[in-house]
N, C-alpha and C positions, 0 to 999 in steps of 0.2 A: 496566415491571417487569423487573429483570433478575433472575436465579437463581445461586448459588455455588453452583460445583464443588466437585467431592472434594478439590480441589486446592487451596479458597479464592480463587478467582477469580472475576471477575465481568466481562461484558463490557458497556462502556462502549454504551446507543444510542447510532446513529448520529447524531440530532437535535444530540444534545448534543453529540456530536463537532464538528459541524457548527457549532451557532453557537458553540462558545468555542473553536473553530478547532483541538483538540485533535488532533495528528495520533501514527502507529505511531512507536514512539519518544518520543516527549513522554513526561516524568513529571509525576505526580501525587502529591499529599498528600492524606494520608487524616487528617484535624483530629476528636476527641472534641467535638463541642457538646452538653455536655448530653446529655439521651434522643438525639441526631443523629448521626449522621456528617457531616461536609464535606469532599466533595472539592474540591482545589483545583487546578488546572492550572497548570503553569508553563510558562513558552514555554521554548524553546531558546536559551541563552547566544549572545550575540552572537558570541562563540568558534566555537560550533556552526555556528551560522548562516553565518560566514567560512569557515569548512574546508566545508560543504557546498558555497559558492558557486565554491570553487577548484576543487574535486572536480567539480563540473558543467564549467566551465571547460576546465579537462582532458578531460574528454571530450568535449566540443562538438570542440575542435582533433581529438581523435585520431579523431572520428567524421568530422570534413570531412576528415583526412589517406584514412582508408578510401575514402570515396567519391572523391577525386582517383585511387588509383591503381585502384580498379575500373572507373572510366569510363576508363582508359589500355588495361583487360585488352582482349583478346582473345576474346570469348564463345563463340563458336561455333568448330565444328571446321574447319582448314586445308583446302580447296575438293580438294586435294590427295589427302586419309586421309592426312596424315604430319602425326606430334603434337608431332613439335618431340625426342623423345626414343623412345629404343627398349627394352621391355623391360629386358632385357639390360644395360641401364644403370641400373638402379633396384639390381643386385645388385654391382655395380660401385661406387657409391658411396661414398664415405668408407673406401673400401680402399687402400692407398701401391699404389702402381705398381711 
């Protein structure tokens, strides 16, 4: 049993999400049967379906690009205490000479 809000909403159980595989995003149609309501779930256009798989895509690359140059970084501090830059240069930046 769900309950509408002030707002006219209603929140889908999760069973039913579950088995007609309904997911955030997915729309729904709300069908007049008689005394009923029908809701009815629509999957996501194959359209959808291709721009999300590009979009994972993409970031799979830019997520293994990340991991390549952090396994390159330098973690831990110079054995030395010297950090590669000195204060002093952080206020020097991007000023012309």
């Amino acid at each position: 049993m769900a309950k509408v809000t002030s707002k006219l909403q209603v929140t889908l159980p999760k069973a039913l999400a579950q088995r007609y595989r309904i997911r955030p995003g997915d729309e729904i149609e709300w069908v007049e049967a008689g005394d009923a309501i029908r809701v009815i779930p629509h999957p996501p256009r194959a359209a959808d379906e291709e721009r999300i798989a590009r979009r994972l895509k993409y970031f799979d690359l830019a997520s293994k690009r990340q991991r390549e140059r952090n396994r390159n970084r330098r973690l831990e501090p110079a054995s030395d205490g010297n950090r590669g830059w000195r204060r002093e240069e952080l206020y020097e930046r991007g000023k012309p000479h």
